[in-house]
Structure formats: C-alpha cells, structure tokens
C-alpha positions in Angstrom: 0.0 0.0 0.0 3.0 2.5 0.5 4.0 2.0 -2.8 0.7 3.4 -4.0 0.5 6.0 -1.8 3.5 7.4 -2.9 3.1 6.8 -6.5 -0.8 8.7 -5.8 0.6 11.7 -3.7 3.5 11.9 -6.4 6.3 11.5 -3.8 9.8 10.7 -5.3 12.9 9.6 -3.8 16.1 11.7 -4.2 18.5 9.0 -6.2 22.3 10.1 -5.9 23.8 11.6 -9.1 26.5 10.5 -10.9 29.5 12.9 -10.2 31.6 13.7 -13.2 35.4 13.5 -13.4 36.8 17.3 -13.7 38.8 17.8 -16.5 42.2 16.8 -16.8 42.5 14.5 -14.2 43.3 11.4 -16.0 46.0 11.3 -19.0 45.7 9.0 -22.2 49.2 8.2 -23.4 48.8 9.0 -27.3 51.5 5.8 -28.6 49.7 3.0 -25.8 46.6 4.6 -25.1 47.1 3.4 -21.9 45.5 5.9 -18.5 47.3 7.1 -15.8 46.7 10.0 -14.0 47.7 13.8 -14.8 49.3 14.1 -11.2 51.3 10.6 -12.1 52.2 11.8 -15.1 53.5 14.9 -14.4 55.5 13.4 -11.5 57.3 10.4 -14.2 58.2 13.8 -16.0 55.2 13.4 -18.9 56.6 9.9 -19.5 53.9 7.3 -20.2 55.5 4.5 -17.7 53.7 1.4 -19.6 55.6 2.3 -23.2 58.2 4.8 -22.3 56.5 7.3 -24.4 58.1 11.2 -24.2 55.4 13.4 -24.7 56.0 16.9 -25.6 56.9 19.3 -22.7 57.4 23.0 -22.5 60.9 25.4 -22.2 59.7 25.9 -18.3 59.6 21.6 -17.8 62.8 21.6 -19.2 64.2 24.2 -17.3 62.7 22.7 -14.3 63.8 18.9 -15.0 67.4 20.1 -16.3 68.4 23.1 -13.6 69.1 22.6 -9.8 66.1 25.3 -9.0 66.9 28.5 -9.4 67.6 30.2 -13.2 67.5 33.4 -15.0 65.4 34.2 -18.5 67.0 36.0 -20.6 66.2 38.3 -24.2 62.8 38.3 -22.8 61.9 41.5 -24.6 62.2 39.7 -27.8 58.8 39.2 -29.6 57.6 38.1 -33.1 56.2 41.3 -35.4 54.7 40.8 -38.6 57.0 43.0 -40.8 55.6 41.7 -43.8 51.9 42.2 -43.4 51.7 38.3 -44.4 48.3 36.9 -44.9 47.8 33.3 -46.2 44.3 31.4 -44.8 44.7 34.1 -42.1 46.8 37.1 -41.0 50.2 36.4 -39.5 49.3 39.0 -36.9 46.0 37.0 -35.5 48.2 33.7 -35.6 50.7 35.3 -33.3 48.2 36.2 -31.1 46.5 32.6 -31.5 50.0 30.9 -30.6 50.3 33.4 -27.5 47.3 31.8 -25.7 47.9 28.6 -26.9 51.2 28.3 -26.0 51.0 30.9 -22.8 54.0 32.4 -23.7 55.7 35.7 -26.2 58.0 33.5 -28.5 58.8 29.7 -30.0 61.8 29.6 -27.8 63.2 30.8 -24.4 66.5 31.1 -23.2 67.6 30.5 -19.5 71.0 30.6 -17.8 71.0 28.2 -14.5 73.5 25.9 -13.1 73.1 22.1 -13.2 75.2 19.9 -10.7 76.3 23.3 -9.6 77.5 24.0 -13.0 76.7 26.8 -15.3 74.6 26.4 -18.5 73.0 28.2 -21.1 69.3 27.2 -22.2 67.4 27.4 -25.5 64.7 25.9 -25.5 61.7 25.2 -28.7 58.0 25.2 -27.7 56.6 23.5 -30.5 53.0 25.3 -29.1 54.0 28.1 -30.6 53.2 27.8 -34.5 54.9 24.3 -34.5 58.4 25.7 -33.0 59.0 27.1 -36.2 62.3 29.2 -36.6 61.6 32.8 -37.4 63.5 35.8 -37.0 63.2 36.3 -33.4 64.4 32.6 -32.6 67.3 33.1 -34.6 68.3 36.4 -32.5 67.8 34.9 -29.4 69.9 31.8 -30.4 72.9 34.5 -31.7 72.2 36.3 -28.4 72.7 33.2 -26.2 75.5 32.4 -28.4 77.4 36.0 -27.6 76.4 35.4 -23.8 77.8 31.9 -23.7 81.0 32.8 -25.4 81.1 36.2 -22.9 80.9 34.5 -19.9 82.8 31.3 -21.4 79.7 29.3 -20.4 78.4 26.3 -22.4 75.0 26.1 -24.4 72.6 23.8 -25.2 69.6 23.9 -27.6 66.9 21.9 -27.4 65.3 21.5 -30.6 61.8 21.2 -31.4 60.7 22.3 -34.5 58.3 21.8 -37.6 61.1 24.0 -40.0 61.3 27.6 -41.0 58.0 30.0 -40.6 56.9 30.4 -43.3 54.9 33.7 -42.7 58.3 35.3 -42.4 59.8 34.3 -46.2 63.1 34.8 -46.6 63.9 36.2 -43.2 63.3 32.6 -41.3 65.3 31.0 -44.0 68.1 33.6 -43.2 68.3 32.3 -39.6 70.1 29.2 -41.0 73.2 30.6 -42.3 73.1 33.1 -39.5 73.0 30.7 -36.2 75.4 28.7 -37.9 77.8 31.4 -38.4 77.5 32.6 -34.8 77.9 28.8 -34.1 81.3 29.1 -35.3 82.4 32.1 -33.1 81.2 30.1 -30.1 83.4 26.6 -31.4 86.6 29.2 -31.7 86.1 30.6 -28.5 86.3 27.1 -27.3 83.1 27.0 -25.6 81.2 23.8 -25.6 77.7 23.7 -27.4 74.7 20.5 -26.7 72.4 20.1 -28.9 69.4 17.8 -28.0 67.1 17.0 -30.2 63.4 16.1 -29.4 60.2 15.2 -31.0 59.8 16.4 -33.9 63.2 18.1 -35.0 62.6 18.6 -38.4 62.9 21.5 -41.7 65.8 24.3 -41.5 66.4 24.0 -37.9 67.6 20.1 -38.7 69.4 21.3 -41.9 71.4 24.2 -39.8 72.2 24.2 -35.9 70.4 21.2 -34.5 73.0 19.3 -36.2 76.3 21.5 -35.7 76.4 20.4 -31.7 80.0 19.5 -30.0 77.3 16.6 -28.9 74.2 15.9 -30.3 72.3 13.6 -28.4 68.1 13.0 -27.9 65.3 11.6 -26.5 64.1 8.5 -27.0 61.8 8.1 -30.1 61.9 11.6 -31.4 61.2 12.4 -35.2 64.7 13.8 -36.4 65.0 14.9 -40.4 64.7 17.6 -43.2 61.4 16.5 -44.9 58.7 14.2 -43.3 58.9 10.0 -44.0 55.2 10.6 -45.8 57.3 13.1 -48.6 60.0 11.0 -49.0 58.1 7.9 -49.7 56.1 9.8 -52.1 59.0 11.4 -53.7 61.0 8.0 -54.3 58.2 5.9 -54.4 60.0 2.8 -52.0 59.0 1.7 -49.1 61.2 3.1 -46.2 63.0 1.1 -43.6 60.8 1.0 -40.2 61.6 3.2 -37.4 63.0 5.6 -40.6 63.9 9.0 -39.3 63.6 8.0 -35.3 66.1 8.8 -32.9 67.4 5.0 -32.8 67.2 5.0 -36.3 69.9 8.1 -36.6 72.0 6.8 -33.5 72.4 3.1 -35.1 73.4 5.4 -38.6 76.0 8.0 -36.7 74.1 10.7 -36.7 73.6 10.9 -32.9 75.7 10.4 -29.8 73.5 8.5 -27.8 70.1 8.8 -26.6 69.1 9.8 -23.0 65.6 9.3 -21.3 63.8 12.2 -19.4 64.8 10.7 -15.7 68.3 10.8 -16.7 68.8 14.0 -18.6 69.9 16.1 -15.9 73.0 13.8 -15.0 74.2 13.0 -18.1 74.5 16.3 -18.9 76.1 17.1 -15.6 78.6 14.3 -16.7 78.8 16.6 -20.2 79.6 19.4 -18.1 82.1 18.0 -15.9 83.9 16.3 -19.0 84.0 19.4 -20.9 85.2 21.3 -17.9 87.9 19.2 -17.0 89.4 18.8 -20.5 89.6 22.3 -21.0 91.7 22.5 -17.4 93.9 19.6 -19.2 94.6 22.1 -22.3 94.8 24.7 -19.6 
C-alpha cells in the first residue's frame, strides 16, 4: 500500500547523481593509449610509464627537470612582429596572437641561464606550441644572443630542438636564420666553448638542416622524429618503401648521426657528466 500511496501523492525519492570526473585528471598516453593519472604523469616527467613514451613538454619543464632550482630568463623582450603584413588562410598577426594563448607564452623559444650539478649552463629551448616551434627571426636572434652570452661568460649552451622548420609567414627572413645561427655557431666553437644540442620530438625542416645538427654533442630523446622533410614526402618522392623506425632517434643513432640517446629521468645527470667532461678537459689544455 505504500507504494501506492506514494506513486498517488506523487512523492519521489532523491537518487544520488552520478558525479563527473573534472577535466584533466586522467592522462591517455597518445603511442599506448594506456591511463594514468595527470598528477602521475606529471611526477614520471610526462613519460607514459607502460611504453616509455616522451610526450612533448614546454621550455619551463625543461628548465625545471634540467636546472638545480633557481635560473635566469633572458632576451625576454624579444617578440615576433609581422613585418611583412603576411596573410595566407589568415593574417600572420591573428596567428601570433592565436600561438600566445595557446602556447602561454611571447616566442617559439626561451632562453635560460641556471647551473646544473652546480654547474653553469646556457638554455634554448623550442615550444613547439607556438606555431609548431618554427624558426623565425626572433628565434634566430635569441639563439645569436645566447650564443654571444655563452661565449662572454665562457659558459656552455645547449639547444633543445623542437621544431616543424622555418615559418613560413616570415619568407626569406626565417630561412636567413640558417646561415646566421650557424655562423655565430662558429664564433662560439673558436672561442672554445662547448655547445649540446638535444634534439626532441619532432626536429625537423631548416632548424635540422642548420644548428640542431652543428652540436659538440648531439644527443636526444628516446623516439623523437629527427630529419629535413617528413617520411610521408620521402616515400612519395621515391616511391619505395622506407625502412621501419626511418627518421627516429634509434634509427639516426644506429646510422652515426647521434651520440647516444638519453631518457627524461636521466637528462639532468648525463649532462652534468657533459659538463664535468668538458670542464675538465679544458683544465687539461689549460
């Protein structure tokens, strides 16, 4: 009779709801698919821990993973202008702006001076956030700039590389950057500093085909996309097949074109070790 009554009078009974899971609390590894959480994953250093995959991080993760704490920006007044008043699908000024709040940052690359194991080192690092990394004018001052500070205060760079190419929206001024890092990368190898280069998913375009490739050591991370054009143009252009893991970072270190390859929880020793190495064979020469 209850159940009547209640179904008559039109009495309901409160039933919990289902509570929904905020936003961003779990991470989907993108190689594995496999779920962790985003507190997990930001503690293994944005390394998928079931397939070892490196995801793409930020200058600032670097800076923090690589640097004992404390570090220094510099060039920070440098920013990307539209000189051209290039406009393909949209203008060049409304993508800057679009890359600024994507990326939540000025530029495509930021440079840091810190000290790792105690040690002093120069910083450039590539958000690839930022219209795909791509080298424009302004990254190829602050790379001459960190250059001229390195060799200044006889203190070794490193780049980290991670770039889609040249931008495009900037013609013949981003290709210019090529000739003109690798010129000042000259200055710094006669002034006898030391120069890293670490290359990381993707490293591809003029940044490959100039700097990323001049280092005293060039060394990456595990799985990275390393070359000039993409494996999907060059197996259209010679119409072959191309060897599997083609243009992968254990593809280029089993061919000599890297050093070795480092994972994420071990970068900030083994460059320590760099930095020691470098230090005391120049005492040696001393």
């Amino acid at each position: 009779m209850s159940w009547f009554k209640r179904l008559r009078d039109g009495i309901t009974t409160k039933t919990k709801q289902k509570k929904e899971i905020p936003e961003g609390v779990w991470h989907k590894c993108k190689n594995c698919n496999s779920t962790i959480t985003s507190k997990d994953h930001t503690q293994n250093l944005y390394v998928c821990p079931e397939c070892n995959y490196h995801d793409r991080i930020s200058p600032d993760d670097y800076f923090n993973i690589i640097f004992d704490g404390r570090y220094t920006e510099l060039f920070t007044e440098l920013i990307p202008k539209d000189f051209l008043d290039f406009t393909d699908l949209k203008a060049y000024t409304d993508r800057i702006v679009a890359a600024k709040k994507k990326a939540g940052r000025l530029t495509a690359m930021e440079v840091a001076h810190g000290k790792v194991n105690r040690l002093d080192l120069v910083i450039a690092a590539m958000d690839f956030k930022f219209i795909g990394g791509s080298m424009g004018s302004v990254m190829g001052e602050k790379i001459a700039m960190a250059i001229d500070y390195s060799i200044e205060h006889k203190i070794p760079l490193m780049i980290i590389s991670k770039s889609g190419g040249a931008r495009m929206m900037e013609s013949a001024f981003s290709l210019m950057q090529m000739a003109k890092t690798s010129a000042r990368l000259t200055r710094l190898a006669k002034a006898g500093v030391p120069y890293f280069s670490f290359l990381t998913d993707p490293t591809t375009g003029g940044v490959t085909a100039s700097f990323a490739m001049l280092g005293d050591i060039n060394f990456s991370e595990p799985g990275a996309l390393i070359g000039f054009a993409g494996p999907r143009v060059i197996k259209e252009t010679i119409k072959k097949d191309l060897p599997e893991g083609f243009q992968r970072s254990e593809f280029l270190l089993d061919h000599g074109f890297l050093d070795f390859i480092v994972e994420r929880k071990d970068l900030k020793e083994r460059i320590g070790d760099l930095l020691h190495l470098f230090r005391n064979k120049e005492k040696a020469a001393s």
